[in-house]
N, C-alpha and C positions, 0 to 999 in steps of 0.2 A: 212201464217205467214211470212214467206221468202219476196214473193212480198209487203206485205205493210214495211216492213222493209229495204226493198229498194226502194220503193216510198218514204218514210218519208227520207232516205238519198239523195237521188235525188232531193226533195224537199227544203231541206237545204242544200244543194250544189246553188243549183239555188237561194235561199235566197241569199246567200254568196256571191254568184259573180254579184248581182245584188246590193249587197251594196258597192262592191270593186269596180267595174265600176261607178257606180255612185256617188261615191267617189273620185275616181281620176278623173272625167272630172268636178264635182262640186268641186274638189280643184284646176282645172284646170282655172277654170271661174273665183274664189275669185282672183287666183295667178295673172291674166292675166289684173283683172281689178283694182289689187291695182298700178300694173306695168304702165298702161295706165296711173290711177288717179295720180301717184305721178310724171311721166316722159311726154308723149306725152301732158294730159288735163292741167298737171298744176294745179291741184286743190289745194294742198298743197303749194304752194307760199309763204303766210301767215304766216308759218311755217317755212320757212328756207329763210328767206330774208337777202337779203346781205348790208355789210356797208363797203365803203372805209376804214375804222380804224381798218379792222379786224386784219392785223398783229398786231397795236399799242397795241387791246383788250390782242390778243393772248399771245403777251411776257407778257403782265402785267398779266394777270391770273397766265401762266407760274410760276412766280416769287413769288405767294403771295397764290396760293392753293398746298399742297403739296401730295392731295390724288386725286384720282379718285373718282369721283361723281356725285352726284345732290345736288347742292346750293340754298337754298332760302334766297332772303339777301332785307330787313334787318332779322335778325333770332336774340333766346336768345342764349347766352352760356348754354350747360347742366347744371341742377341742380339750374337754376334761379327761383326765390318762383313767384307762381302768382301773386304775390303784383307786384312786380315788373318787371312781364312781361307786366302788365297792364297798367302801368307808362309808360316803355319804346314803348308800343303800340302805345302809345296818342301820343309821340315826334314822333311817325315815322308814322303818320296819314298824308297824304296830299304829300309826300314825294317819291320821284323814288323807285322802287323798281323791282327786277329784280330773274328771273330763271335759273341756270346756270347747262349744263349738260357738264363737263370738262374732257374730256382726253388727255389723258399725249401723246400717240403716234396718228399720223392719218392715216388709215390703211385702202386703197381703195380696197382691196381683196374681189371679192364681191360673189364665187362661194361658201363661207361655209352658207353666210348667205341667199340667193338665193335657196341653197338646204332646208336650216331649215325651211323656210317662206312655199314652197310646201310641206313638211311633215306636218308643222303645221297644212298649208289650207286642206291637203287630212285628219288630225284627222280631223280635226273639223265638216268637210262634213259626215266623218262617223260614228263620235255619232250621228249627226242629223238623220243618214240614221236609225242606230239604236233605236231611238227615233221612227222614222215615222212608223217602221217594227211593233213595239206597237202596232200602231193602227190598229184594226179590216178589218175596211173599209177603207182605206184613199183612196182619189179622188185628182183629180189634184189642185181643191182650197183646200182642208187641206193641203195640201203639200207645196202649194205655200206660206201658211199663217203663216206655221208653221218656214219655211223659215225666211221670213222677223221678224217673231216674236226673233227667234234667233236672227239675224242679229240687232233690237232694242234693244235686250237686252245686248248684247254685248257694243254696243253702250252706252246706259245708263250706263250700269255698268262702262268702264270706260274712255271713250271720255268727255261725258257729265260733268260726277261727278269733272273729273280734272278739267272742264270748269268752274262749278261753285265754283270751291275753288282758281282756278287760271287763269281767265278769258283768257287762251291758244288761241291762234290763230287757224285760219281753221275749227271752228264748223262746219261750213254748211258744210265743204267737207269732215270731220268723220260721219256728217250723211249722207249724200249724199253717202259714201263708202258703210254703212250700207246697206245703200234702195237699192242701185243700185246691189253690187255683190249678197246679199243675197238675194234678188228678182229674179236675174239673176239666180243662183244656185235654186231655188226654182220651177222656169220659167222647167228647165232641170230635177230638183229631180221630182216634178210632171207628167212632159213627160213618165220620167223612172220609174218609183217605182210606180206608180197608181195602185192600185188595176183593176182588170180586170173579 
């Protein structure tokens, strides 16, 4: 009785640290290739392109938004009847229109958000890892699949969806983030966690 009650704890010891490892170097992989894709590859370019006018931009925002946010302009005033957002849709058909994510101070401190982005990436490796422990058998293809399956789903949920409501710059390289880290991490969670 004693021994398989310390088998079964030793068992789930080893569970445990085979999801906390393989969690931290699969949050290690997501951390390491969002750093590459947004710094060294450049993939997000698209995304944060620069324009000589940005001071001119910057004071006029300054002067004329008084809160912190996300702006979609042209937009209604709250409480406009759908008649009349429909009216003013047709006039603003054909016409610039723009996304605006404005803050008040700019604030290059980059270790709080640096630490949050690796807790993120280590949850997130260790629901999955949580997920895979589910499965009976898992082999290095379910593992690998179920990876990338996350990593699409993610993606669709909400790279894509913003894309088709606000045709956002950089799609291919939010998918491209997808396939690659979650692949990658997947490449690693199958190495580790493979049933044996």
């Amino acid at each position: 009785m004693k021994s398989s009650v310390y088998l079964n704890t030793l068992t789930k010891t080893a569970i445990m640290k085979k999801k906390i490892i393989g969690s931290i170097v699969g949050g290690l992989i997501l951390f390491i290739w969002q750093a590459l894709s947004h710094t060294v590859l450049m993939l997000h370019a698209d995304q944060e392109k620069y324009t000589a006018n940005q001071d001119a931009i910057l004071n006029f925002l300054g002067t004329q938004l008084q809160e912190e946010g996300d702006y979609v302009m042209p937009n209604f005033p709250p409480g406009t009847s759908m008649q009349d957002m429909q009216k003013q849709g047709e006039a603003f058909t054909g016409k610039p229109w723009a996304r605006i994510s404005f803050h008040k101070v700019y604030d290059m401190n980059m270790t709080m958000p640096l630490i949050r982005t690796f807790l993120v990436d280590f949850v997130l490796v260790l629901l999955l890892c949580w997920i895979l422990f589910e499965f009976a058998k898992a082999g290095f293809g379910k593992i690998f699949l179920c990876s990338l399956i996350v990593g699409l789903i993610a993606f669709l949920n909400q790279a894509y969806t913003g894309y088709i409501w606000y045709h956002t710059a950089g799609i291919y390289a939010d998918l491209t983030d997808a396939v690659v880290s979650w692949g990658l991490c997947g490449i690693w969670l199958g190495w580790w966690l493979r049933k044996k």
